[in-house]
N, C-alpha and C positions, 0 to 999 in steps of 0.2 A: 432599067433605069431610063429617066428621060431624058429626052437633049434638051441642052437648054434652047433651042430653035422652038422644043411646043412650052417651053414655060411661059405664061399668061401672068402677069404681075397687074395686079388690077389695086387702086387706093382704098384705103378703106376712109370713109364718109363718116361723122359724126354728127349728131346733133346738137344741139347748144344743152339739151337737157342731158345728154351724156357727157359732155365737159364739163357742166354744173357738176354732174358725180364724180366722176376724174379726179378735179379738183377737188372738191370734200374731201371725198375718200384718203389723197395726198394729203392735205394738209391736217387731217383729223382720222386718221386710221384704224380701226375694229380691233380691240384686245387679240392676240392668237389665240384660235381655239386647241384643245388639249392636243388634235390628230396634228396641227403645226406645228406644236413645240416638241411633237414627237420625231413629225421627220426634218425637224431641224437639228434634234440630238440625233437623229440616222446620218445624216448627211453630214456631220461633222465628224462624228465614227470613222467614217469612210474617207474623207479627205486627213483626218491626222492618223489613218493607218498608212492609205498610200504616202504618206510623207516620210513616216518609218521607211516605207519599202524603197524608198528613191535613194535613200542617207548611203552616203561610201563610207 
């Protein structure tokens, strides 16, 4: 494990034509394709089991 003493935190730099996309993409977003709405039914599986499992 590292120490945080060598962690290097460096900014990440954008473009204006990657904000151009950013944005779009936010305000105008790509239908899910079939593999996301698959593990978006996985991942709610999973959180309303563990919800089961916490209930007294």
């Amino acid at each position: 494990m590292a120490s945080e003493d060598n962690v290097k935190i460096e900014p990440t730099l954008f473009s204006p034509d990657d904000w151009q996309m950013f944005f779009a993409l936010r305000d105008n977003p790509p239908e899910p394709t079939e593999r996301m709405k698959n593990a978006a039914l996985s991942y709610k599986r999973i959180i309303d089991n563990n919800d089961e499992d916490c209930r007294v």
